[in-house]
C-alpha positions as a Python dict, from the first residue, in 0.01 Angstrom:
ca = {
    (1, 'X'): (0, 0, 0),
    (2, 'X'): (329, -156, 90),
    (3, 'X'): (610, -290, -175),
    (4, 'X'): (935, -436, -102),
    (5, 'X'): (1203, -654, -212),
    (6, 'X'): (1027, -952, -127),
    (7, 'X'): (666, -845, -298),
    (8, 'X'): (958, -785, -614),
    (9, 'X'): (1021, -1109, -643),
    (10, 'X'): (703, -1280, -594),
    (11, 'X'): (614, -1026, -908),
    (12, 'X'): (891, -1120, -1095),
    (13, 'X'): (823, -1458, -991),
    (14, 'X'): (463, -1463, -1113),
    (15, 'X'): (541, -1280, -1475),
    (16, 'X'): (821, -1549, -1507),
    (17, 'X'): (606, -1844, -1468),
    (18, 'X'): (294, -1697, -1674),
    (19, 'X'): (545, -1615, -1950),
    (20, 'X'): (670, -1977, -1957),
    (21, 'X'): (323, -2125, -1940),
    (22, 'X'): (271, -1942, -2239),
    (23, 'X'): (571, -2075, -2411),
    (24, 'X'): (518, -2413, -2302),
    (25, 'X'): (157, -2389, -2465),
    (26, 'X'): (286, -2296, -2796),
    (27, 'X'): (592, -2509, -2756),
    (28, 'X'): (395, -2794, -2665),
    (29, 'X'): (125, -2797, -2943),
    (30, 'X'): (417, -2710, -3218),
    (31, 'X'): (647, -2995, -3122),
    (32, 'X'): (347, -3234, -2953),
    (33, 'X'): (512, -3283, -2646),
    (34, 'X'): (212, -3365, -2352),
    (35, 'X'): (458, -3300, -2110),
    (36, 'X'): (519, -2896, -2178),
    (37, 'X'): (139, -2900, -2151),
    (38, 'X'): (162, -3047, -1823),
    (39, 'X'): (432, -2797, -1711),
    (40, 'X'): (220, -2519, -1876),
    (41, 'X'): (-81, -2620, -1596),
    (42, 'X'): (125, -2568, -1306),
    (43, 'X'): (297, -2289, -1437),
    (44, 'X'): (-44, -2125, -1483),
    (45, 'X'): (-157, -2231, -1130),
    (46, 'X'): (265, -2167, -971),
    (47, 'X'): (218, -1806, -1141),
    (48, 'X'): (-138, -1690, -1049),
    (49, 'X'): (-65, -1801, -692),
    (50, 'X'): (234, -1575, -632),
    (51, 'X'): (91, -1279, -816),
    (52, 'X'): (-223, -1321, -547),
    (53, 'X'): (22, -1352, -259),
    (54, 'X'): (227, -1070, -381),
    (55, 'X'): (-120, -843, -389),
    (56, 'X'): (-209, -914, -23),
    (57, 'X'): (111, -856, 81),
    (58, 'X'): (56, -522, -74),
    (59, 'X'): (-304, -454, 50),
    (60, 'X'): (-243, -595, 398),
    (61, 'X'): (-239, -282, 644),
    (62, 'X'): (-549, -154, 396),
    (63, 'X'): (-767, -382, 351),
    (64, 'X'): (-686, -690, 588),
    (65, 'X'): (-986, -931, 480),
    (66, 'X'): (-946, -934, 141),
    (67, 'X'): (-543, -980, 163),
    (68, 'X'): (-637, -1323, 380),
    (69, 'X'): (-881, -1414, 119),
    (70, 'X'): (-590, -1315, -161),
    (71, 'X'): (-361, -1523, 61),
    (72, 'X'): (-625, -1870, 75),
    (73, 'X'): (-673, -1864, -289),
    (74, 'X'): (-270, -1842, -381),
    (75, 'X'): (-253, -2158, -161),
    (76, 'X'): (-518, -2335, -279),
    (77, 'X'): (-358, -2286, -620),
    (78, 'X'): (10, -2356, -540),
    (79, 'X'): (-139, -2669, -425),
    (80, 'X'): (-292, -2723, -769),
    (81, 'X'): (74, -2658, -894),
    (82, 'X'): (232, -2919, -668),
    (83, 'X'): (2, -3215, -777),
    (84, 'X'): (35, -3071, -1197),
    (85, 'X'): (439, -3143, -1121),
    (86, 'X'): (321, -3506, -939),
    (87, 'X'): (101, -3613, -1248),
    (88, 'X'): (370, -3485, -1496),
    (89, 'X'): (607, -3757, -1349),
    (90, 'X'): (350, -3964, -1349),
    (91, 'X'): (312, -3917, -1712),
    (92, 'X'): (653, -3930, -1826),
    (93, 'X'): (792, -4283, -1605),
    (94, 'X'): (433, -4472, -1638),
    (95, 'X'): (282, -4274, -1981),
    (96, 'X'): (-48, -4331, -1743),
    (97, 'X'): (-237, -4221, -1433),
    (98, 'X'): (-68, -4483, -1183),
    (99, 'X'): (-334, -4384, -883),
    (100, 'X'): (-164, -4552, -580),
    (101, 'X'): (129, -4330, -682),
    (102, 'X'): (-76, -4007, -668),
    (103, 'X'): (-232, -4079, -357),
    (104, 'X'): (8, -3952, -101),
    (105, 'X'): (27, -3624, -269),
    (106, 'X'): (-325, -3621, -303),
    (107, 'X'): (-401, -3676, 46),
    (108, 'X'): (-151, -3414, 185),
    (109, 'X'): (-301, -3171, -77),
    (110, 'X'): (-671, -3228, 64),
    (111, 'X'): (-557, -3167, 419),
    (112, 'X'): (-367, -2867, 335),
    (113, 'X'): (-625, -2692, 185),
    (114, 'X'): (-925, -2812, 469),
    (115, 'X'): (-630, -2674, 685),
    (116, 'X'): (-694, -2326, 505),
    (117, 'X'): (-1026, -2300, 624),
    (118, 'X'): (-1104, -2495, 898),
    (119, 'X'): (-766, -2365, 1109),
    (120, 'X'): (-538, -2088, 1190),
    (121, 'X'): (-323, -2166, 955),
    (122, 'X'): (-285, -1869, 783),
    (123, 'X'): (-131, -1511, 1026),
    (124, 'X'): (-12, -1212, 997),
    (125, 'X'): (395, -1117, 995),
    (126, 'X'): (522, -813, 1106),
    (127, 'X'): (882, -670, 1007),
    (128, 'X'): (1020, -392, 1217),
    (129, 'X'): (1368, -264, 1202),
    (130, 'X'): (1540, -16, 1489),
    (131, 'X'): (1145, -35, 1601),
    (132, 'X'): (937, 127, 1292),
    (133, 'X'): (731, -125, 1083),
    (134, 'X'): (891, -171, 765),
    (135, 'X'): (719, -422, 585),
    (136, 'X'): (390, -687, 656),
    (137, 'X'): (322, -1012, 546),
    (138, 'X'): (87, -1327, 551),
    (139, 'X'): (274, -1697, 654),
    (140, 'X'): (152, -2008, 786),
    (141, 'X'): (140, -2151, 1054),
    (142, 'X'): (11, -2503, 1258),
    (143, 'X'): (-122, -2794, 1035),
    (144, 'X'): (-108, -2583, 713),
    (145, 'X'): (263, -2526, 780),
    (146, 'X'): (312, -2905, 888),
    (147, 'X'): (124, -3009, 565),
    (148, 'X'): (300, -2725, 329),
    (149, 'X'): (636, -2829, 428),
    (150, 'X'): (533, -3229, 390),
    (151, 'X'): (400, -3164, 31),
    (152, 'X'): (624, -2926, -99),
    (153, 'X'): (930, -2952, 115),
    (154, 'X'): (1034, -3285, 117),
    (155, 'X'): (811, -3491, -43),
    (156, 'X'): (783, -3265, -378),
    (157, 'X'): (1169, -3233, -347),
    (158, 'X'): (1267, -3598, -307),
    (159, 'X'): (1042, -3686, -626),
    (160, 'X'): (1192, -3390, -834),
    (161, 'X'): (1580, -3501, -743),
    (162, 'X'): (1462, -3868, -805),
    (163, 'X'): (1358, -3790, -1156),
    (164, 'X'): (1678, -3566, -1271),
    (165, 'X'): (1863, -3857, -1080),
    (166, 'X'): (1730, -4111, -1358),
    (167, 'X'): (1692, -3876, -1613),
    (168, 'X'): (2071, -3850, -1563),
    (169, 'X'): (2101, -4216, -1532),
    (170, 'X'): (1891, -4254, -1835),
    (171, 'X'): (1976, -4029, -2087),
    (172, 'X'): (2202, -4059, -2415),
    (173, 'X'): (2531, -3979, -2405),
    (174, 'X'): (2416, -3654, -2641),
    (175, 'X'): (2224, -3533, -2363),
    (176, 'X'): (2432, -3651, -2034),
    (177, 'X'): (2607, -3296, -1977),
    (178, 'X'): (2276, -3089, -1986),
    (179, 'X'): (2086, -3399, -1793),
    (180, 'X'): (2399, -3406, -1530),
    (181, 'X'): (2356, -2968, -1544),
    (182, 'X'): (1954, -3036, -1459),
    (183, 'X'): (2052, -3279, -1174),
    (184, 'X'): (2338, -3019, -983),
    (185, 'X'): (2122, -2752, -1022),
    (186, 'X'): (1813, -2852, -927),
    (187, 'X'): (2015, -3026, -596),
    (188, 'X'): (2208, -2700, -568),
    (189, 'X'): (1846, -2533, -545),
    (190, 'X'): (1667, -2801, -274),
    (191, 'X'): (1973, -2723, -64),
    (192, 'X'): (1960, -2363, -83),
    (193, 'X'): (1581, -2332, 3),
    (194, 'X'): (1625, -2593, 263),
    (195, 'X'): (1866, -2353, 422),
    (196, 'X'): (1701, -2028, 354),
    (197, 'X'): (1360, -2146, 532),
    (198, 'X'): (1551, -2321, 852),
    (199, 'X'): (1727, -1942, 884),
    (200, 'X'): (1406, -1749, 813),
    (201, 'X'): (1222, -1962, 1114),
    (202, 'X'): (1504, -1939, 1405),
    (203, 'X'): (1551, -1541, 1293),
    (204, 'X'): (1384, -1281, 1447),
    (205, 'X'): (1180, -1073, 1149),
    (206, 'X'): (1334, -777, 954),
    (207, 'X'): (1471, -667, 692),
    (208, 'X'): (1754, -975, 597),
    (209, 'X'): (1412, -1206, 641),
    (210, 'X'): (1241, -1022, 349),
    (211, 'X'): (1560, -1006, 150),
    (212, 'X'): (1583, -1394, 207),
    (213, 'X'): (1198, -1514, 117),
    (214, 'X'): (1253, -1290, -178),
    (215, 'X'): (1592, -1442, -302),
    (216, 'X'): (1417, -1772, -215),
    (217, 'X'): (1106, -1723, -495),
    (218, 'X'): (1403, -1597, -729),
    (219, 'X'): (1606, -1955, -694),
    (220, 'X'): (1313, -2168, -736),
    (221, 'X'): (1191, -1950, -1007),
    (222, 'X'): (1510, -2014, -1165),
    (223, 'X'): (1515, -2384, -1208),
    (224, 'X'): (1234, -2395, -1270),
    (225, 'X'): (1267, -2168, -1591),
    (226, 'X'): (1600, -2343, -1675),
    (227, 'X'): (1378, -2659, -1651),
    (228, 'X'): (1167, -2504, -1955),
    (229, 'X'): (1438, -2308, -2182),
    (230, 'X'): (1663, -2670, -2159),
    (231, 'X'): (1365, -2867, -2261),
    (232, 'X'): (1236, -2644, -2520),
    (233, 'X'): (1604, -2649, -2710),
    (234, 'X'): (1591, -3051, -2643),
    (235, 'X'): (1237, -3200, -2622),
    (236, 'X'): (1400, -3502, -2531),
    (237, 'X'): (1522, -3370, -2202),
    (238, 'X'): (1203, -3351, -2060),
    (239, 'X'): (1087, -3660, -2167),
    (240, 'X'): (1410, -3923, -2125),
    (241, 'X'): (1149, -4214, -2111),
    (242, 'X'): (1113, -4567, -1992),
    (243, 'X'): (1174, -4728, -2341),
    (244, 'X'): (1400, -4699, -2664),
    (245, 'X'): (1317, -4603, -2995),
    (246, 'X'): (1593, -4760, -3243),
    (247, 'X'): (1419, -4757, -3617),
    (248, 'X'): (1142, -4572, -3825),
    (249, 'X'): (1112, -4711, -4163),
    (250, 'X'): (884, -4684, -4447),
    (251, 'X'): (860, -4926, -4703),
    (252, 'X'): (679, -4809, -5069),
    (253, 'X'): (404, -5069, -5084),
    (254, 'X'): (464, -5131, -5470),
    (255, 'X'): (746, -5238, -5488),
    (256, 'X'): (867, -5318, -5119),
    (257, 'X'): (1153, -5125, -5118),
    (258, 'X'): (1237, -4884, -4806),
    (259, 'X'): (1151, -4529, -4979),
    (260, 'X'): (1265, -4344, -4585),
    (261, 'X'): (1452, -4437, -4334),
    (262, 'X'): (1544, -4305, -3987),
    (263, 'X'): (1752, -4436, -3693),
    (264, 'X'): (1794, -4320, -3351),
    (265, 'X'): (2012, -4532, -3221),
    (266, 'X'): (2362, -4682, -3355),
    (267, 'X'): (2167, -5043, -3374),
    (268, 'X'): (2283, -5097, -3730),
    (269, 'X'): (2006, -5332, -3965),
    (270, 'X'): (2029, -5333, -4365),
    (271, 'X'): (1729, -5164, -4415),
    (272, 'X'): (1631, -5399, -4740),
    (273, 'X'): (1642, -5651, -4473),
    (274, 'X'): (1437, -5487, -4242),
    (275, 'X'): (1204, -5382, -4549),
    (276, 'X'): (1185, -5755, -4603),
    (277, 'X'): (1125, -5903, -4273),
    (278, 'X'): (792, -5657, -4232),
    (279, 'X'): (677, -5753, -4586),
    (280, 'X'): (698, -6115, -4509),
    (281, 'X'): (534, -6070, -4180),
    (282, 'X'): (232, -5869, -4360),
    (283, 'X'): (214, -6111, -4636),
    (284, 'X'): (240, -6438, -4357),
    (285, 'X'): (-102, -6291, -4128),
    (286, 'X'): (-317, -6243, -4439),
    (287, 'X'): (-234, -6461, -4670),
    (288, 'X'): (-156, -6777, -4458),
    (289, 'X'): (-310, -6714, -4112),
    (290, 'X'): (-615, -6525, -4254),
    (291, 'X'): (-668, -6288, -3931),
    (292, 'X'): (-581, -5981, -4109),
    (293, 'X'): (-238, -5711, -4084),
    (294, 'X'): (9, -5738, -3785),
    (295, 'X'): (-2, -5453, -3570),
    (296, 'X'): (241, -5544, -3340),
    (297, 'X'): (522, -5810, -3295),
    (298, 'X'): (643, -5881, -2940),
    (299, 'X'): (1044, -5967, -2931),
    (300, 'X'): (1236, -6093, -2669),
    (301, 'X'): (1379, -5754, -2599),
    (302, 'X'): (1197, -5514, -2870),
    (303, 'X'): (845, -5499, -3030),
    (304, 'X'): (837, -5404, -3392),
    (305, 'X'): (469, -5206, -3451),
    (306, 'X'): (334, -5192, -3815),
    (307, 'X'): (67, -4982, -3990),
    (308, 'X'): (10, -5018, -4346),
    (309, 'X'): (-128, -4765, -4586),
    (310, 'X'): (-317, -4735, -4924),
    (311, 'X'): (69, -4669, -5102),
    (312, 'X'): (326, -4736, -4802),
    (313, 'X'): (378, -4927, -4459),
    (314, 'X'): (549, -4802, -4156),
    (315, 'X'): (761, -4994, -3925),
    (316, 'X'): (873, -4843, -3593),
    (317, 'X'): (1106, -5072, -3402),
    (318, 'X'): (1171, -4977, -3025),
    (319, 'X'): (1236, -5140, -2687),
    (320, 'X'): (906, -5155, -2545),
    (321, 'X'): (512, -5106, -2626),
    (322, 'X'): (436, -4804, -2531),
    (323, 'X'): (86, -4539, -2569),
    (324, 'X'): (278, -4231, -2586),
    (325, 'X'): (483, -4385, -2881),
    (326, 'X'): (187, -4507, -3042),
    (327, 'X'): (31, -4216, -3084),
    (328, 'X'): (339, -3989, -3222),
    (329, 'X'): (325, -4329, -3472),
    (330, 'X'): (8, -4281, -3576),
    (331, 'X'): (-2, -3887, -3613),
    (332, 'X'): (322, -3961, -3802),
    (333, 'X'): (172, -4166, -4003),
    (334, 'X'): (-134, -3948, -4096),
    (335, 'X'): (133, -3681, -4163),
    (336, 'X'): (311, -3810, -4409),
    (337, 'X'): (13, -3946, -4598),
    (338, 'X'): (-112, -3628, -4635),
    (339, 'X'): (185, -3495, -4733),
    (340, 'X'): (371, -3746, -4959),
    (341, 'X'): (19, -3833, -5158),
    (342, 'X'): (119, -3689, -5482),
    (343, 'X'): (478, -3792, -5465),
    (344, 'X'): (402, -4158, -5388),
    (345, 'X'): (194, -4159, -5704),
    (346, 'X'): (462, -4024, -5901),
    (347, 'X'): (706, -4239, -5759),
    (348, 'X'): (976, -4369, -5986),
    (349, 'X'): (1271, -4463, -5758),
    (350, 'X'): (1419, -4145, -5641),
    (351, 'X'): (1374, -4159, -5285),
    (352, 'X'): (1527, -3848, -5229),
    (353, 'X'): (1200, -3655, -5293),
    (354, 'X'): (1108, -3805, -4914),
    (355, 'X'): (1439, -3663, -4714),
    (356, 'X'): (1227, -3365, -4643),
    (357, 'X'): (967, -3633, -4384),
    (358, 'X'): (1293, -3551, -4137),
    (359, 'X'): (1110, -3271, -4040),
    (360, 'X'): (781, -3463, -3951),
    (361, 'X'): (967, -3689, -3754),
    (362, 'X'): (1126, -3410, -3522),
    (363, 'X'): (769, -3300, -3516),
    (364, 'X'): (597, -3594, -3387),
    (365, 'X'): (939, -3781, -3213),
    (366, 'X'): (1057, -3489, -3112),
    (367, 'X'): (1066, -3587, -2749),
    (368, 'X'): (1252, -3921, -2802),
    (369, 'X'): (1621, -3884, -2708),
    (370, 'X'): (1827, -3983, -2991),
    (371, 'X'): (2170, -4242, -3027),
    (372, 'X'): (2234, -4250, -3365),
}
């Protein structure tokens, strides 16, 4: 049983991206953030691939067809990882499954893994240095190479740099400098593995070719864990979506009066004024148009979404309709229902006793980037 520097980092490698899956799991439910559990899937599938590839490496000389069989099933799974990363942008520029988008991937995914097992895709390497073998490995070759390098190597490449290019673009001036970090980084990286795979293929093997595909796992393994320890400080990083979120406000049903109020951006509205307008919207679709509560009021450049409680109503006022907003709104909502019962009933004017809901809305907004 062999072990090397490059078998090192494919195991550090592997622990790395296990270890973050598991953060992103916890992270993910704690701060409701569907993206960390998207990046927790491929993590899982990034991580148990390498560890398998790092294991026939190892077992090669010993026990050849297992290592091949080791060596299928960490491909079929990096592929797994590689469309996880395509449905997580997906998910963050569309909020839905936009097929035509996936298809491409999709496609070069299914022939990569028929390539597996109905070619020679998949050989033997052998490292010798001043003539004794020093090291074995498994790399592929043919279709599966031509389909690897398609997916992974350009295609998931350009789509990563295109999304920290309008994440950059997107983001809030509070987040710019870590967005603009992301963005240089992650280019830094592309470039780097670019290079490191055109020297690996034009070199003869030995030992700088192990120390290279080893240092190559290491870079990607880094961005990809600055990826998650930036976006688990900011939520918002991760998530600099296609719409704005400028006003949260909740208005004590009694008496009409705003009882908590929250801005994210620096759109300044009196907030008795805002109370108001959402009052006399209520009271205008039941009492004089008879169809019920508002919902939802489409502006020229906004929509203003409404739910109304047994003791309060909550008005969320942001650029665009949009599902992933709706349903931090309505878990929100929920939220501070359950929590604020008692002191709504005892309610006598001191809206401090509500500055605490802060913390609910960090929990359920937490992703949305903030202006204020």
């Amino acid at each position: 049983m062999q072990f090397n520097f490059e078998i090192f980092a494919d195991v550090l490698a592997g622990f790395t991206f296990l270890v973050a899956a598991c953060v992103c799991i916890v992270q993910g439910q704690r701060k409701k953030n569907s993206a960390l559990r998207l990046f927790a899937i491929a993590s899982i599938a990034f991580g148990t691939s390498i560890f398998f590839q790092a294991f026939s490496y190892m077992i090669l000389l010993e026990s050849y067809g297992v290592a091949m069989l080791l060596k299928q099933m960490a491909t079929v799974l990096s592929v797994f990882g590689y469309i996880f990363i395509f449905v997580f942008v997906n998910y963050v520029w569309f909020e839905r499954m936009r097929l035509w988008l996936l298809i491409p991937p999709i496609i070069l995914a299914t022939l990569e893994i028929a390539s597996i097992f109905f070619t020679e895709g998949l050989v033997p390497y052998y490292f010798f240095e001043n003539e004794t073998l020093i090291a074995t490995s498994i790399g592929k070759a043919g279709f599966l190479l031509l389909f690897e390098m398609i997916l992974a190597n350009v295609l998931l490449e350009l789509v990563i740099i295109a999304y920290f290019t309008k994440s950059y673009m997107k983001a809030p001036e509070s987040l710019k400098k870590t967005a603009l970090i992301l963005l240089l980084y992650s280019l830094l990286s592309v470039f780097a593995s670019v290079l490191i795979s055109l020297i690996t293929r034009f070199s003869p093997n030995g030992a700088v070719n192990l120390f290279l595909y080893g240092l190559n796992y290491l870079m990607i393994t880094s961005v990809y864990m600055l990826i998650i320890a930036l976006a688990i400080r900011n939520p918002q990083l991760l998530c600099i979506l296609p719409f704005r979120v400028d006003r949260l406000l909740i208005i004590y049903n009694n008496s009409g009066l705003p009882i908590f109020d929250y801005q994210f951006s620096t759109q300044k509205v009196d907030g008795i004024l805002f109370s108001g307008l959402i009052q006399g919207l209520q009271s205008l679709s039941v009492e004089v148009l008879q169809k019920g509560q508002i919902s939802q009021v489409i502006l020229e450049s906004g929509v203003l979404t409404f739910r109304k409680m047994k003791m309060f109503t909550v008005g969320l006022l942001a650029s665009r309709s949009s599902q992933i907003l709706g349903r931090s709104f309505i878990g929100f909502t929920n939220a501070f229902d359950k929590q604020y019962t008692t002191a709504l009933q005892q309610f006598k004017g001191d809206r401090s006793m509500f500055d605490s809901a802060d913390r609910l809305v960090h929990e359920y907004f937490g992703y949305v980037p903030t202006n204020a």
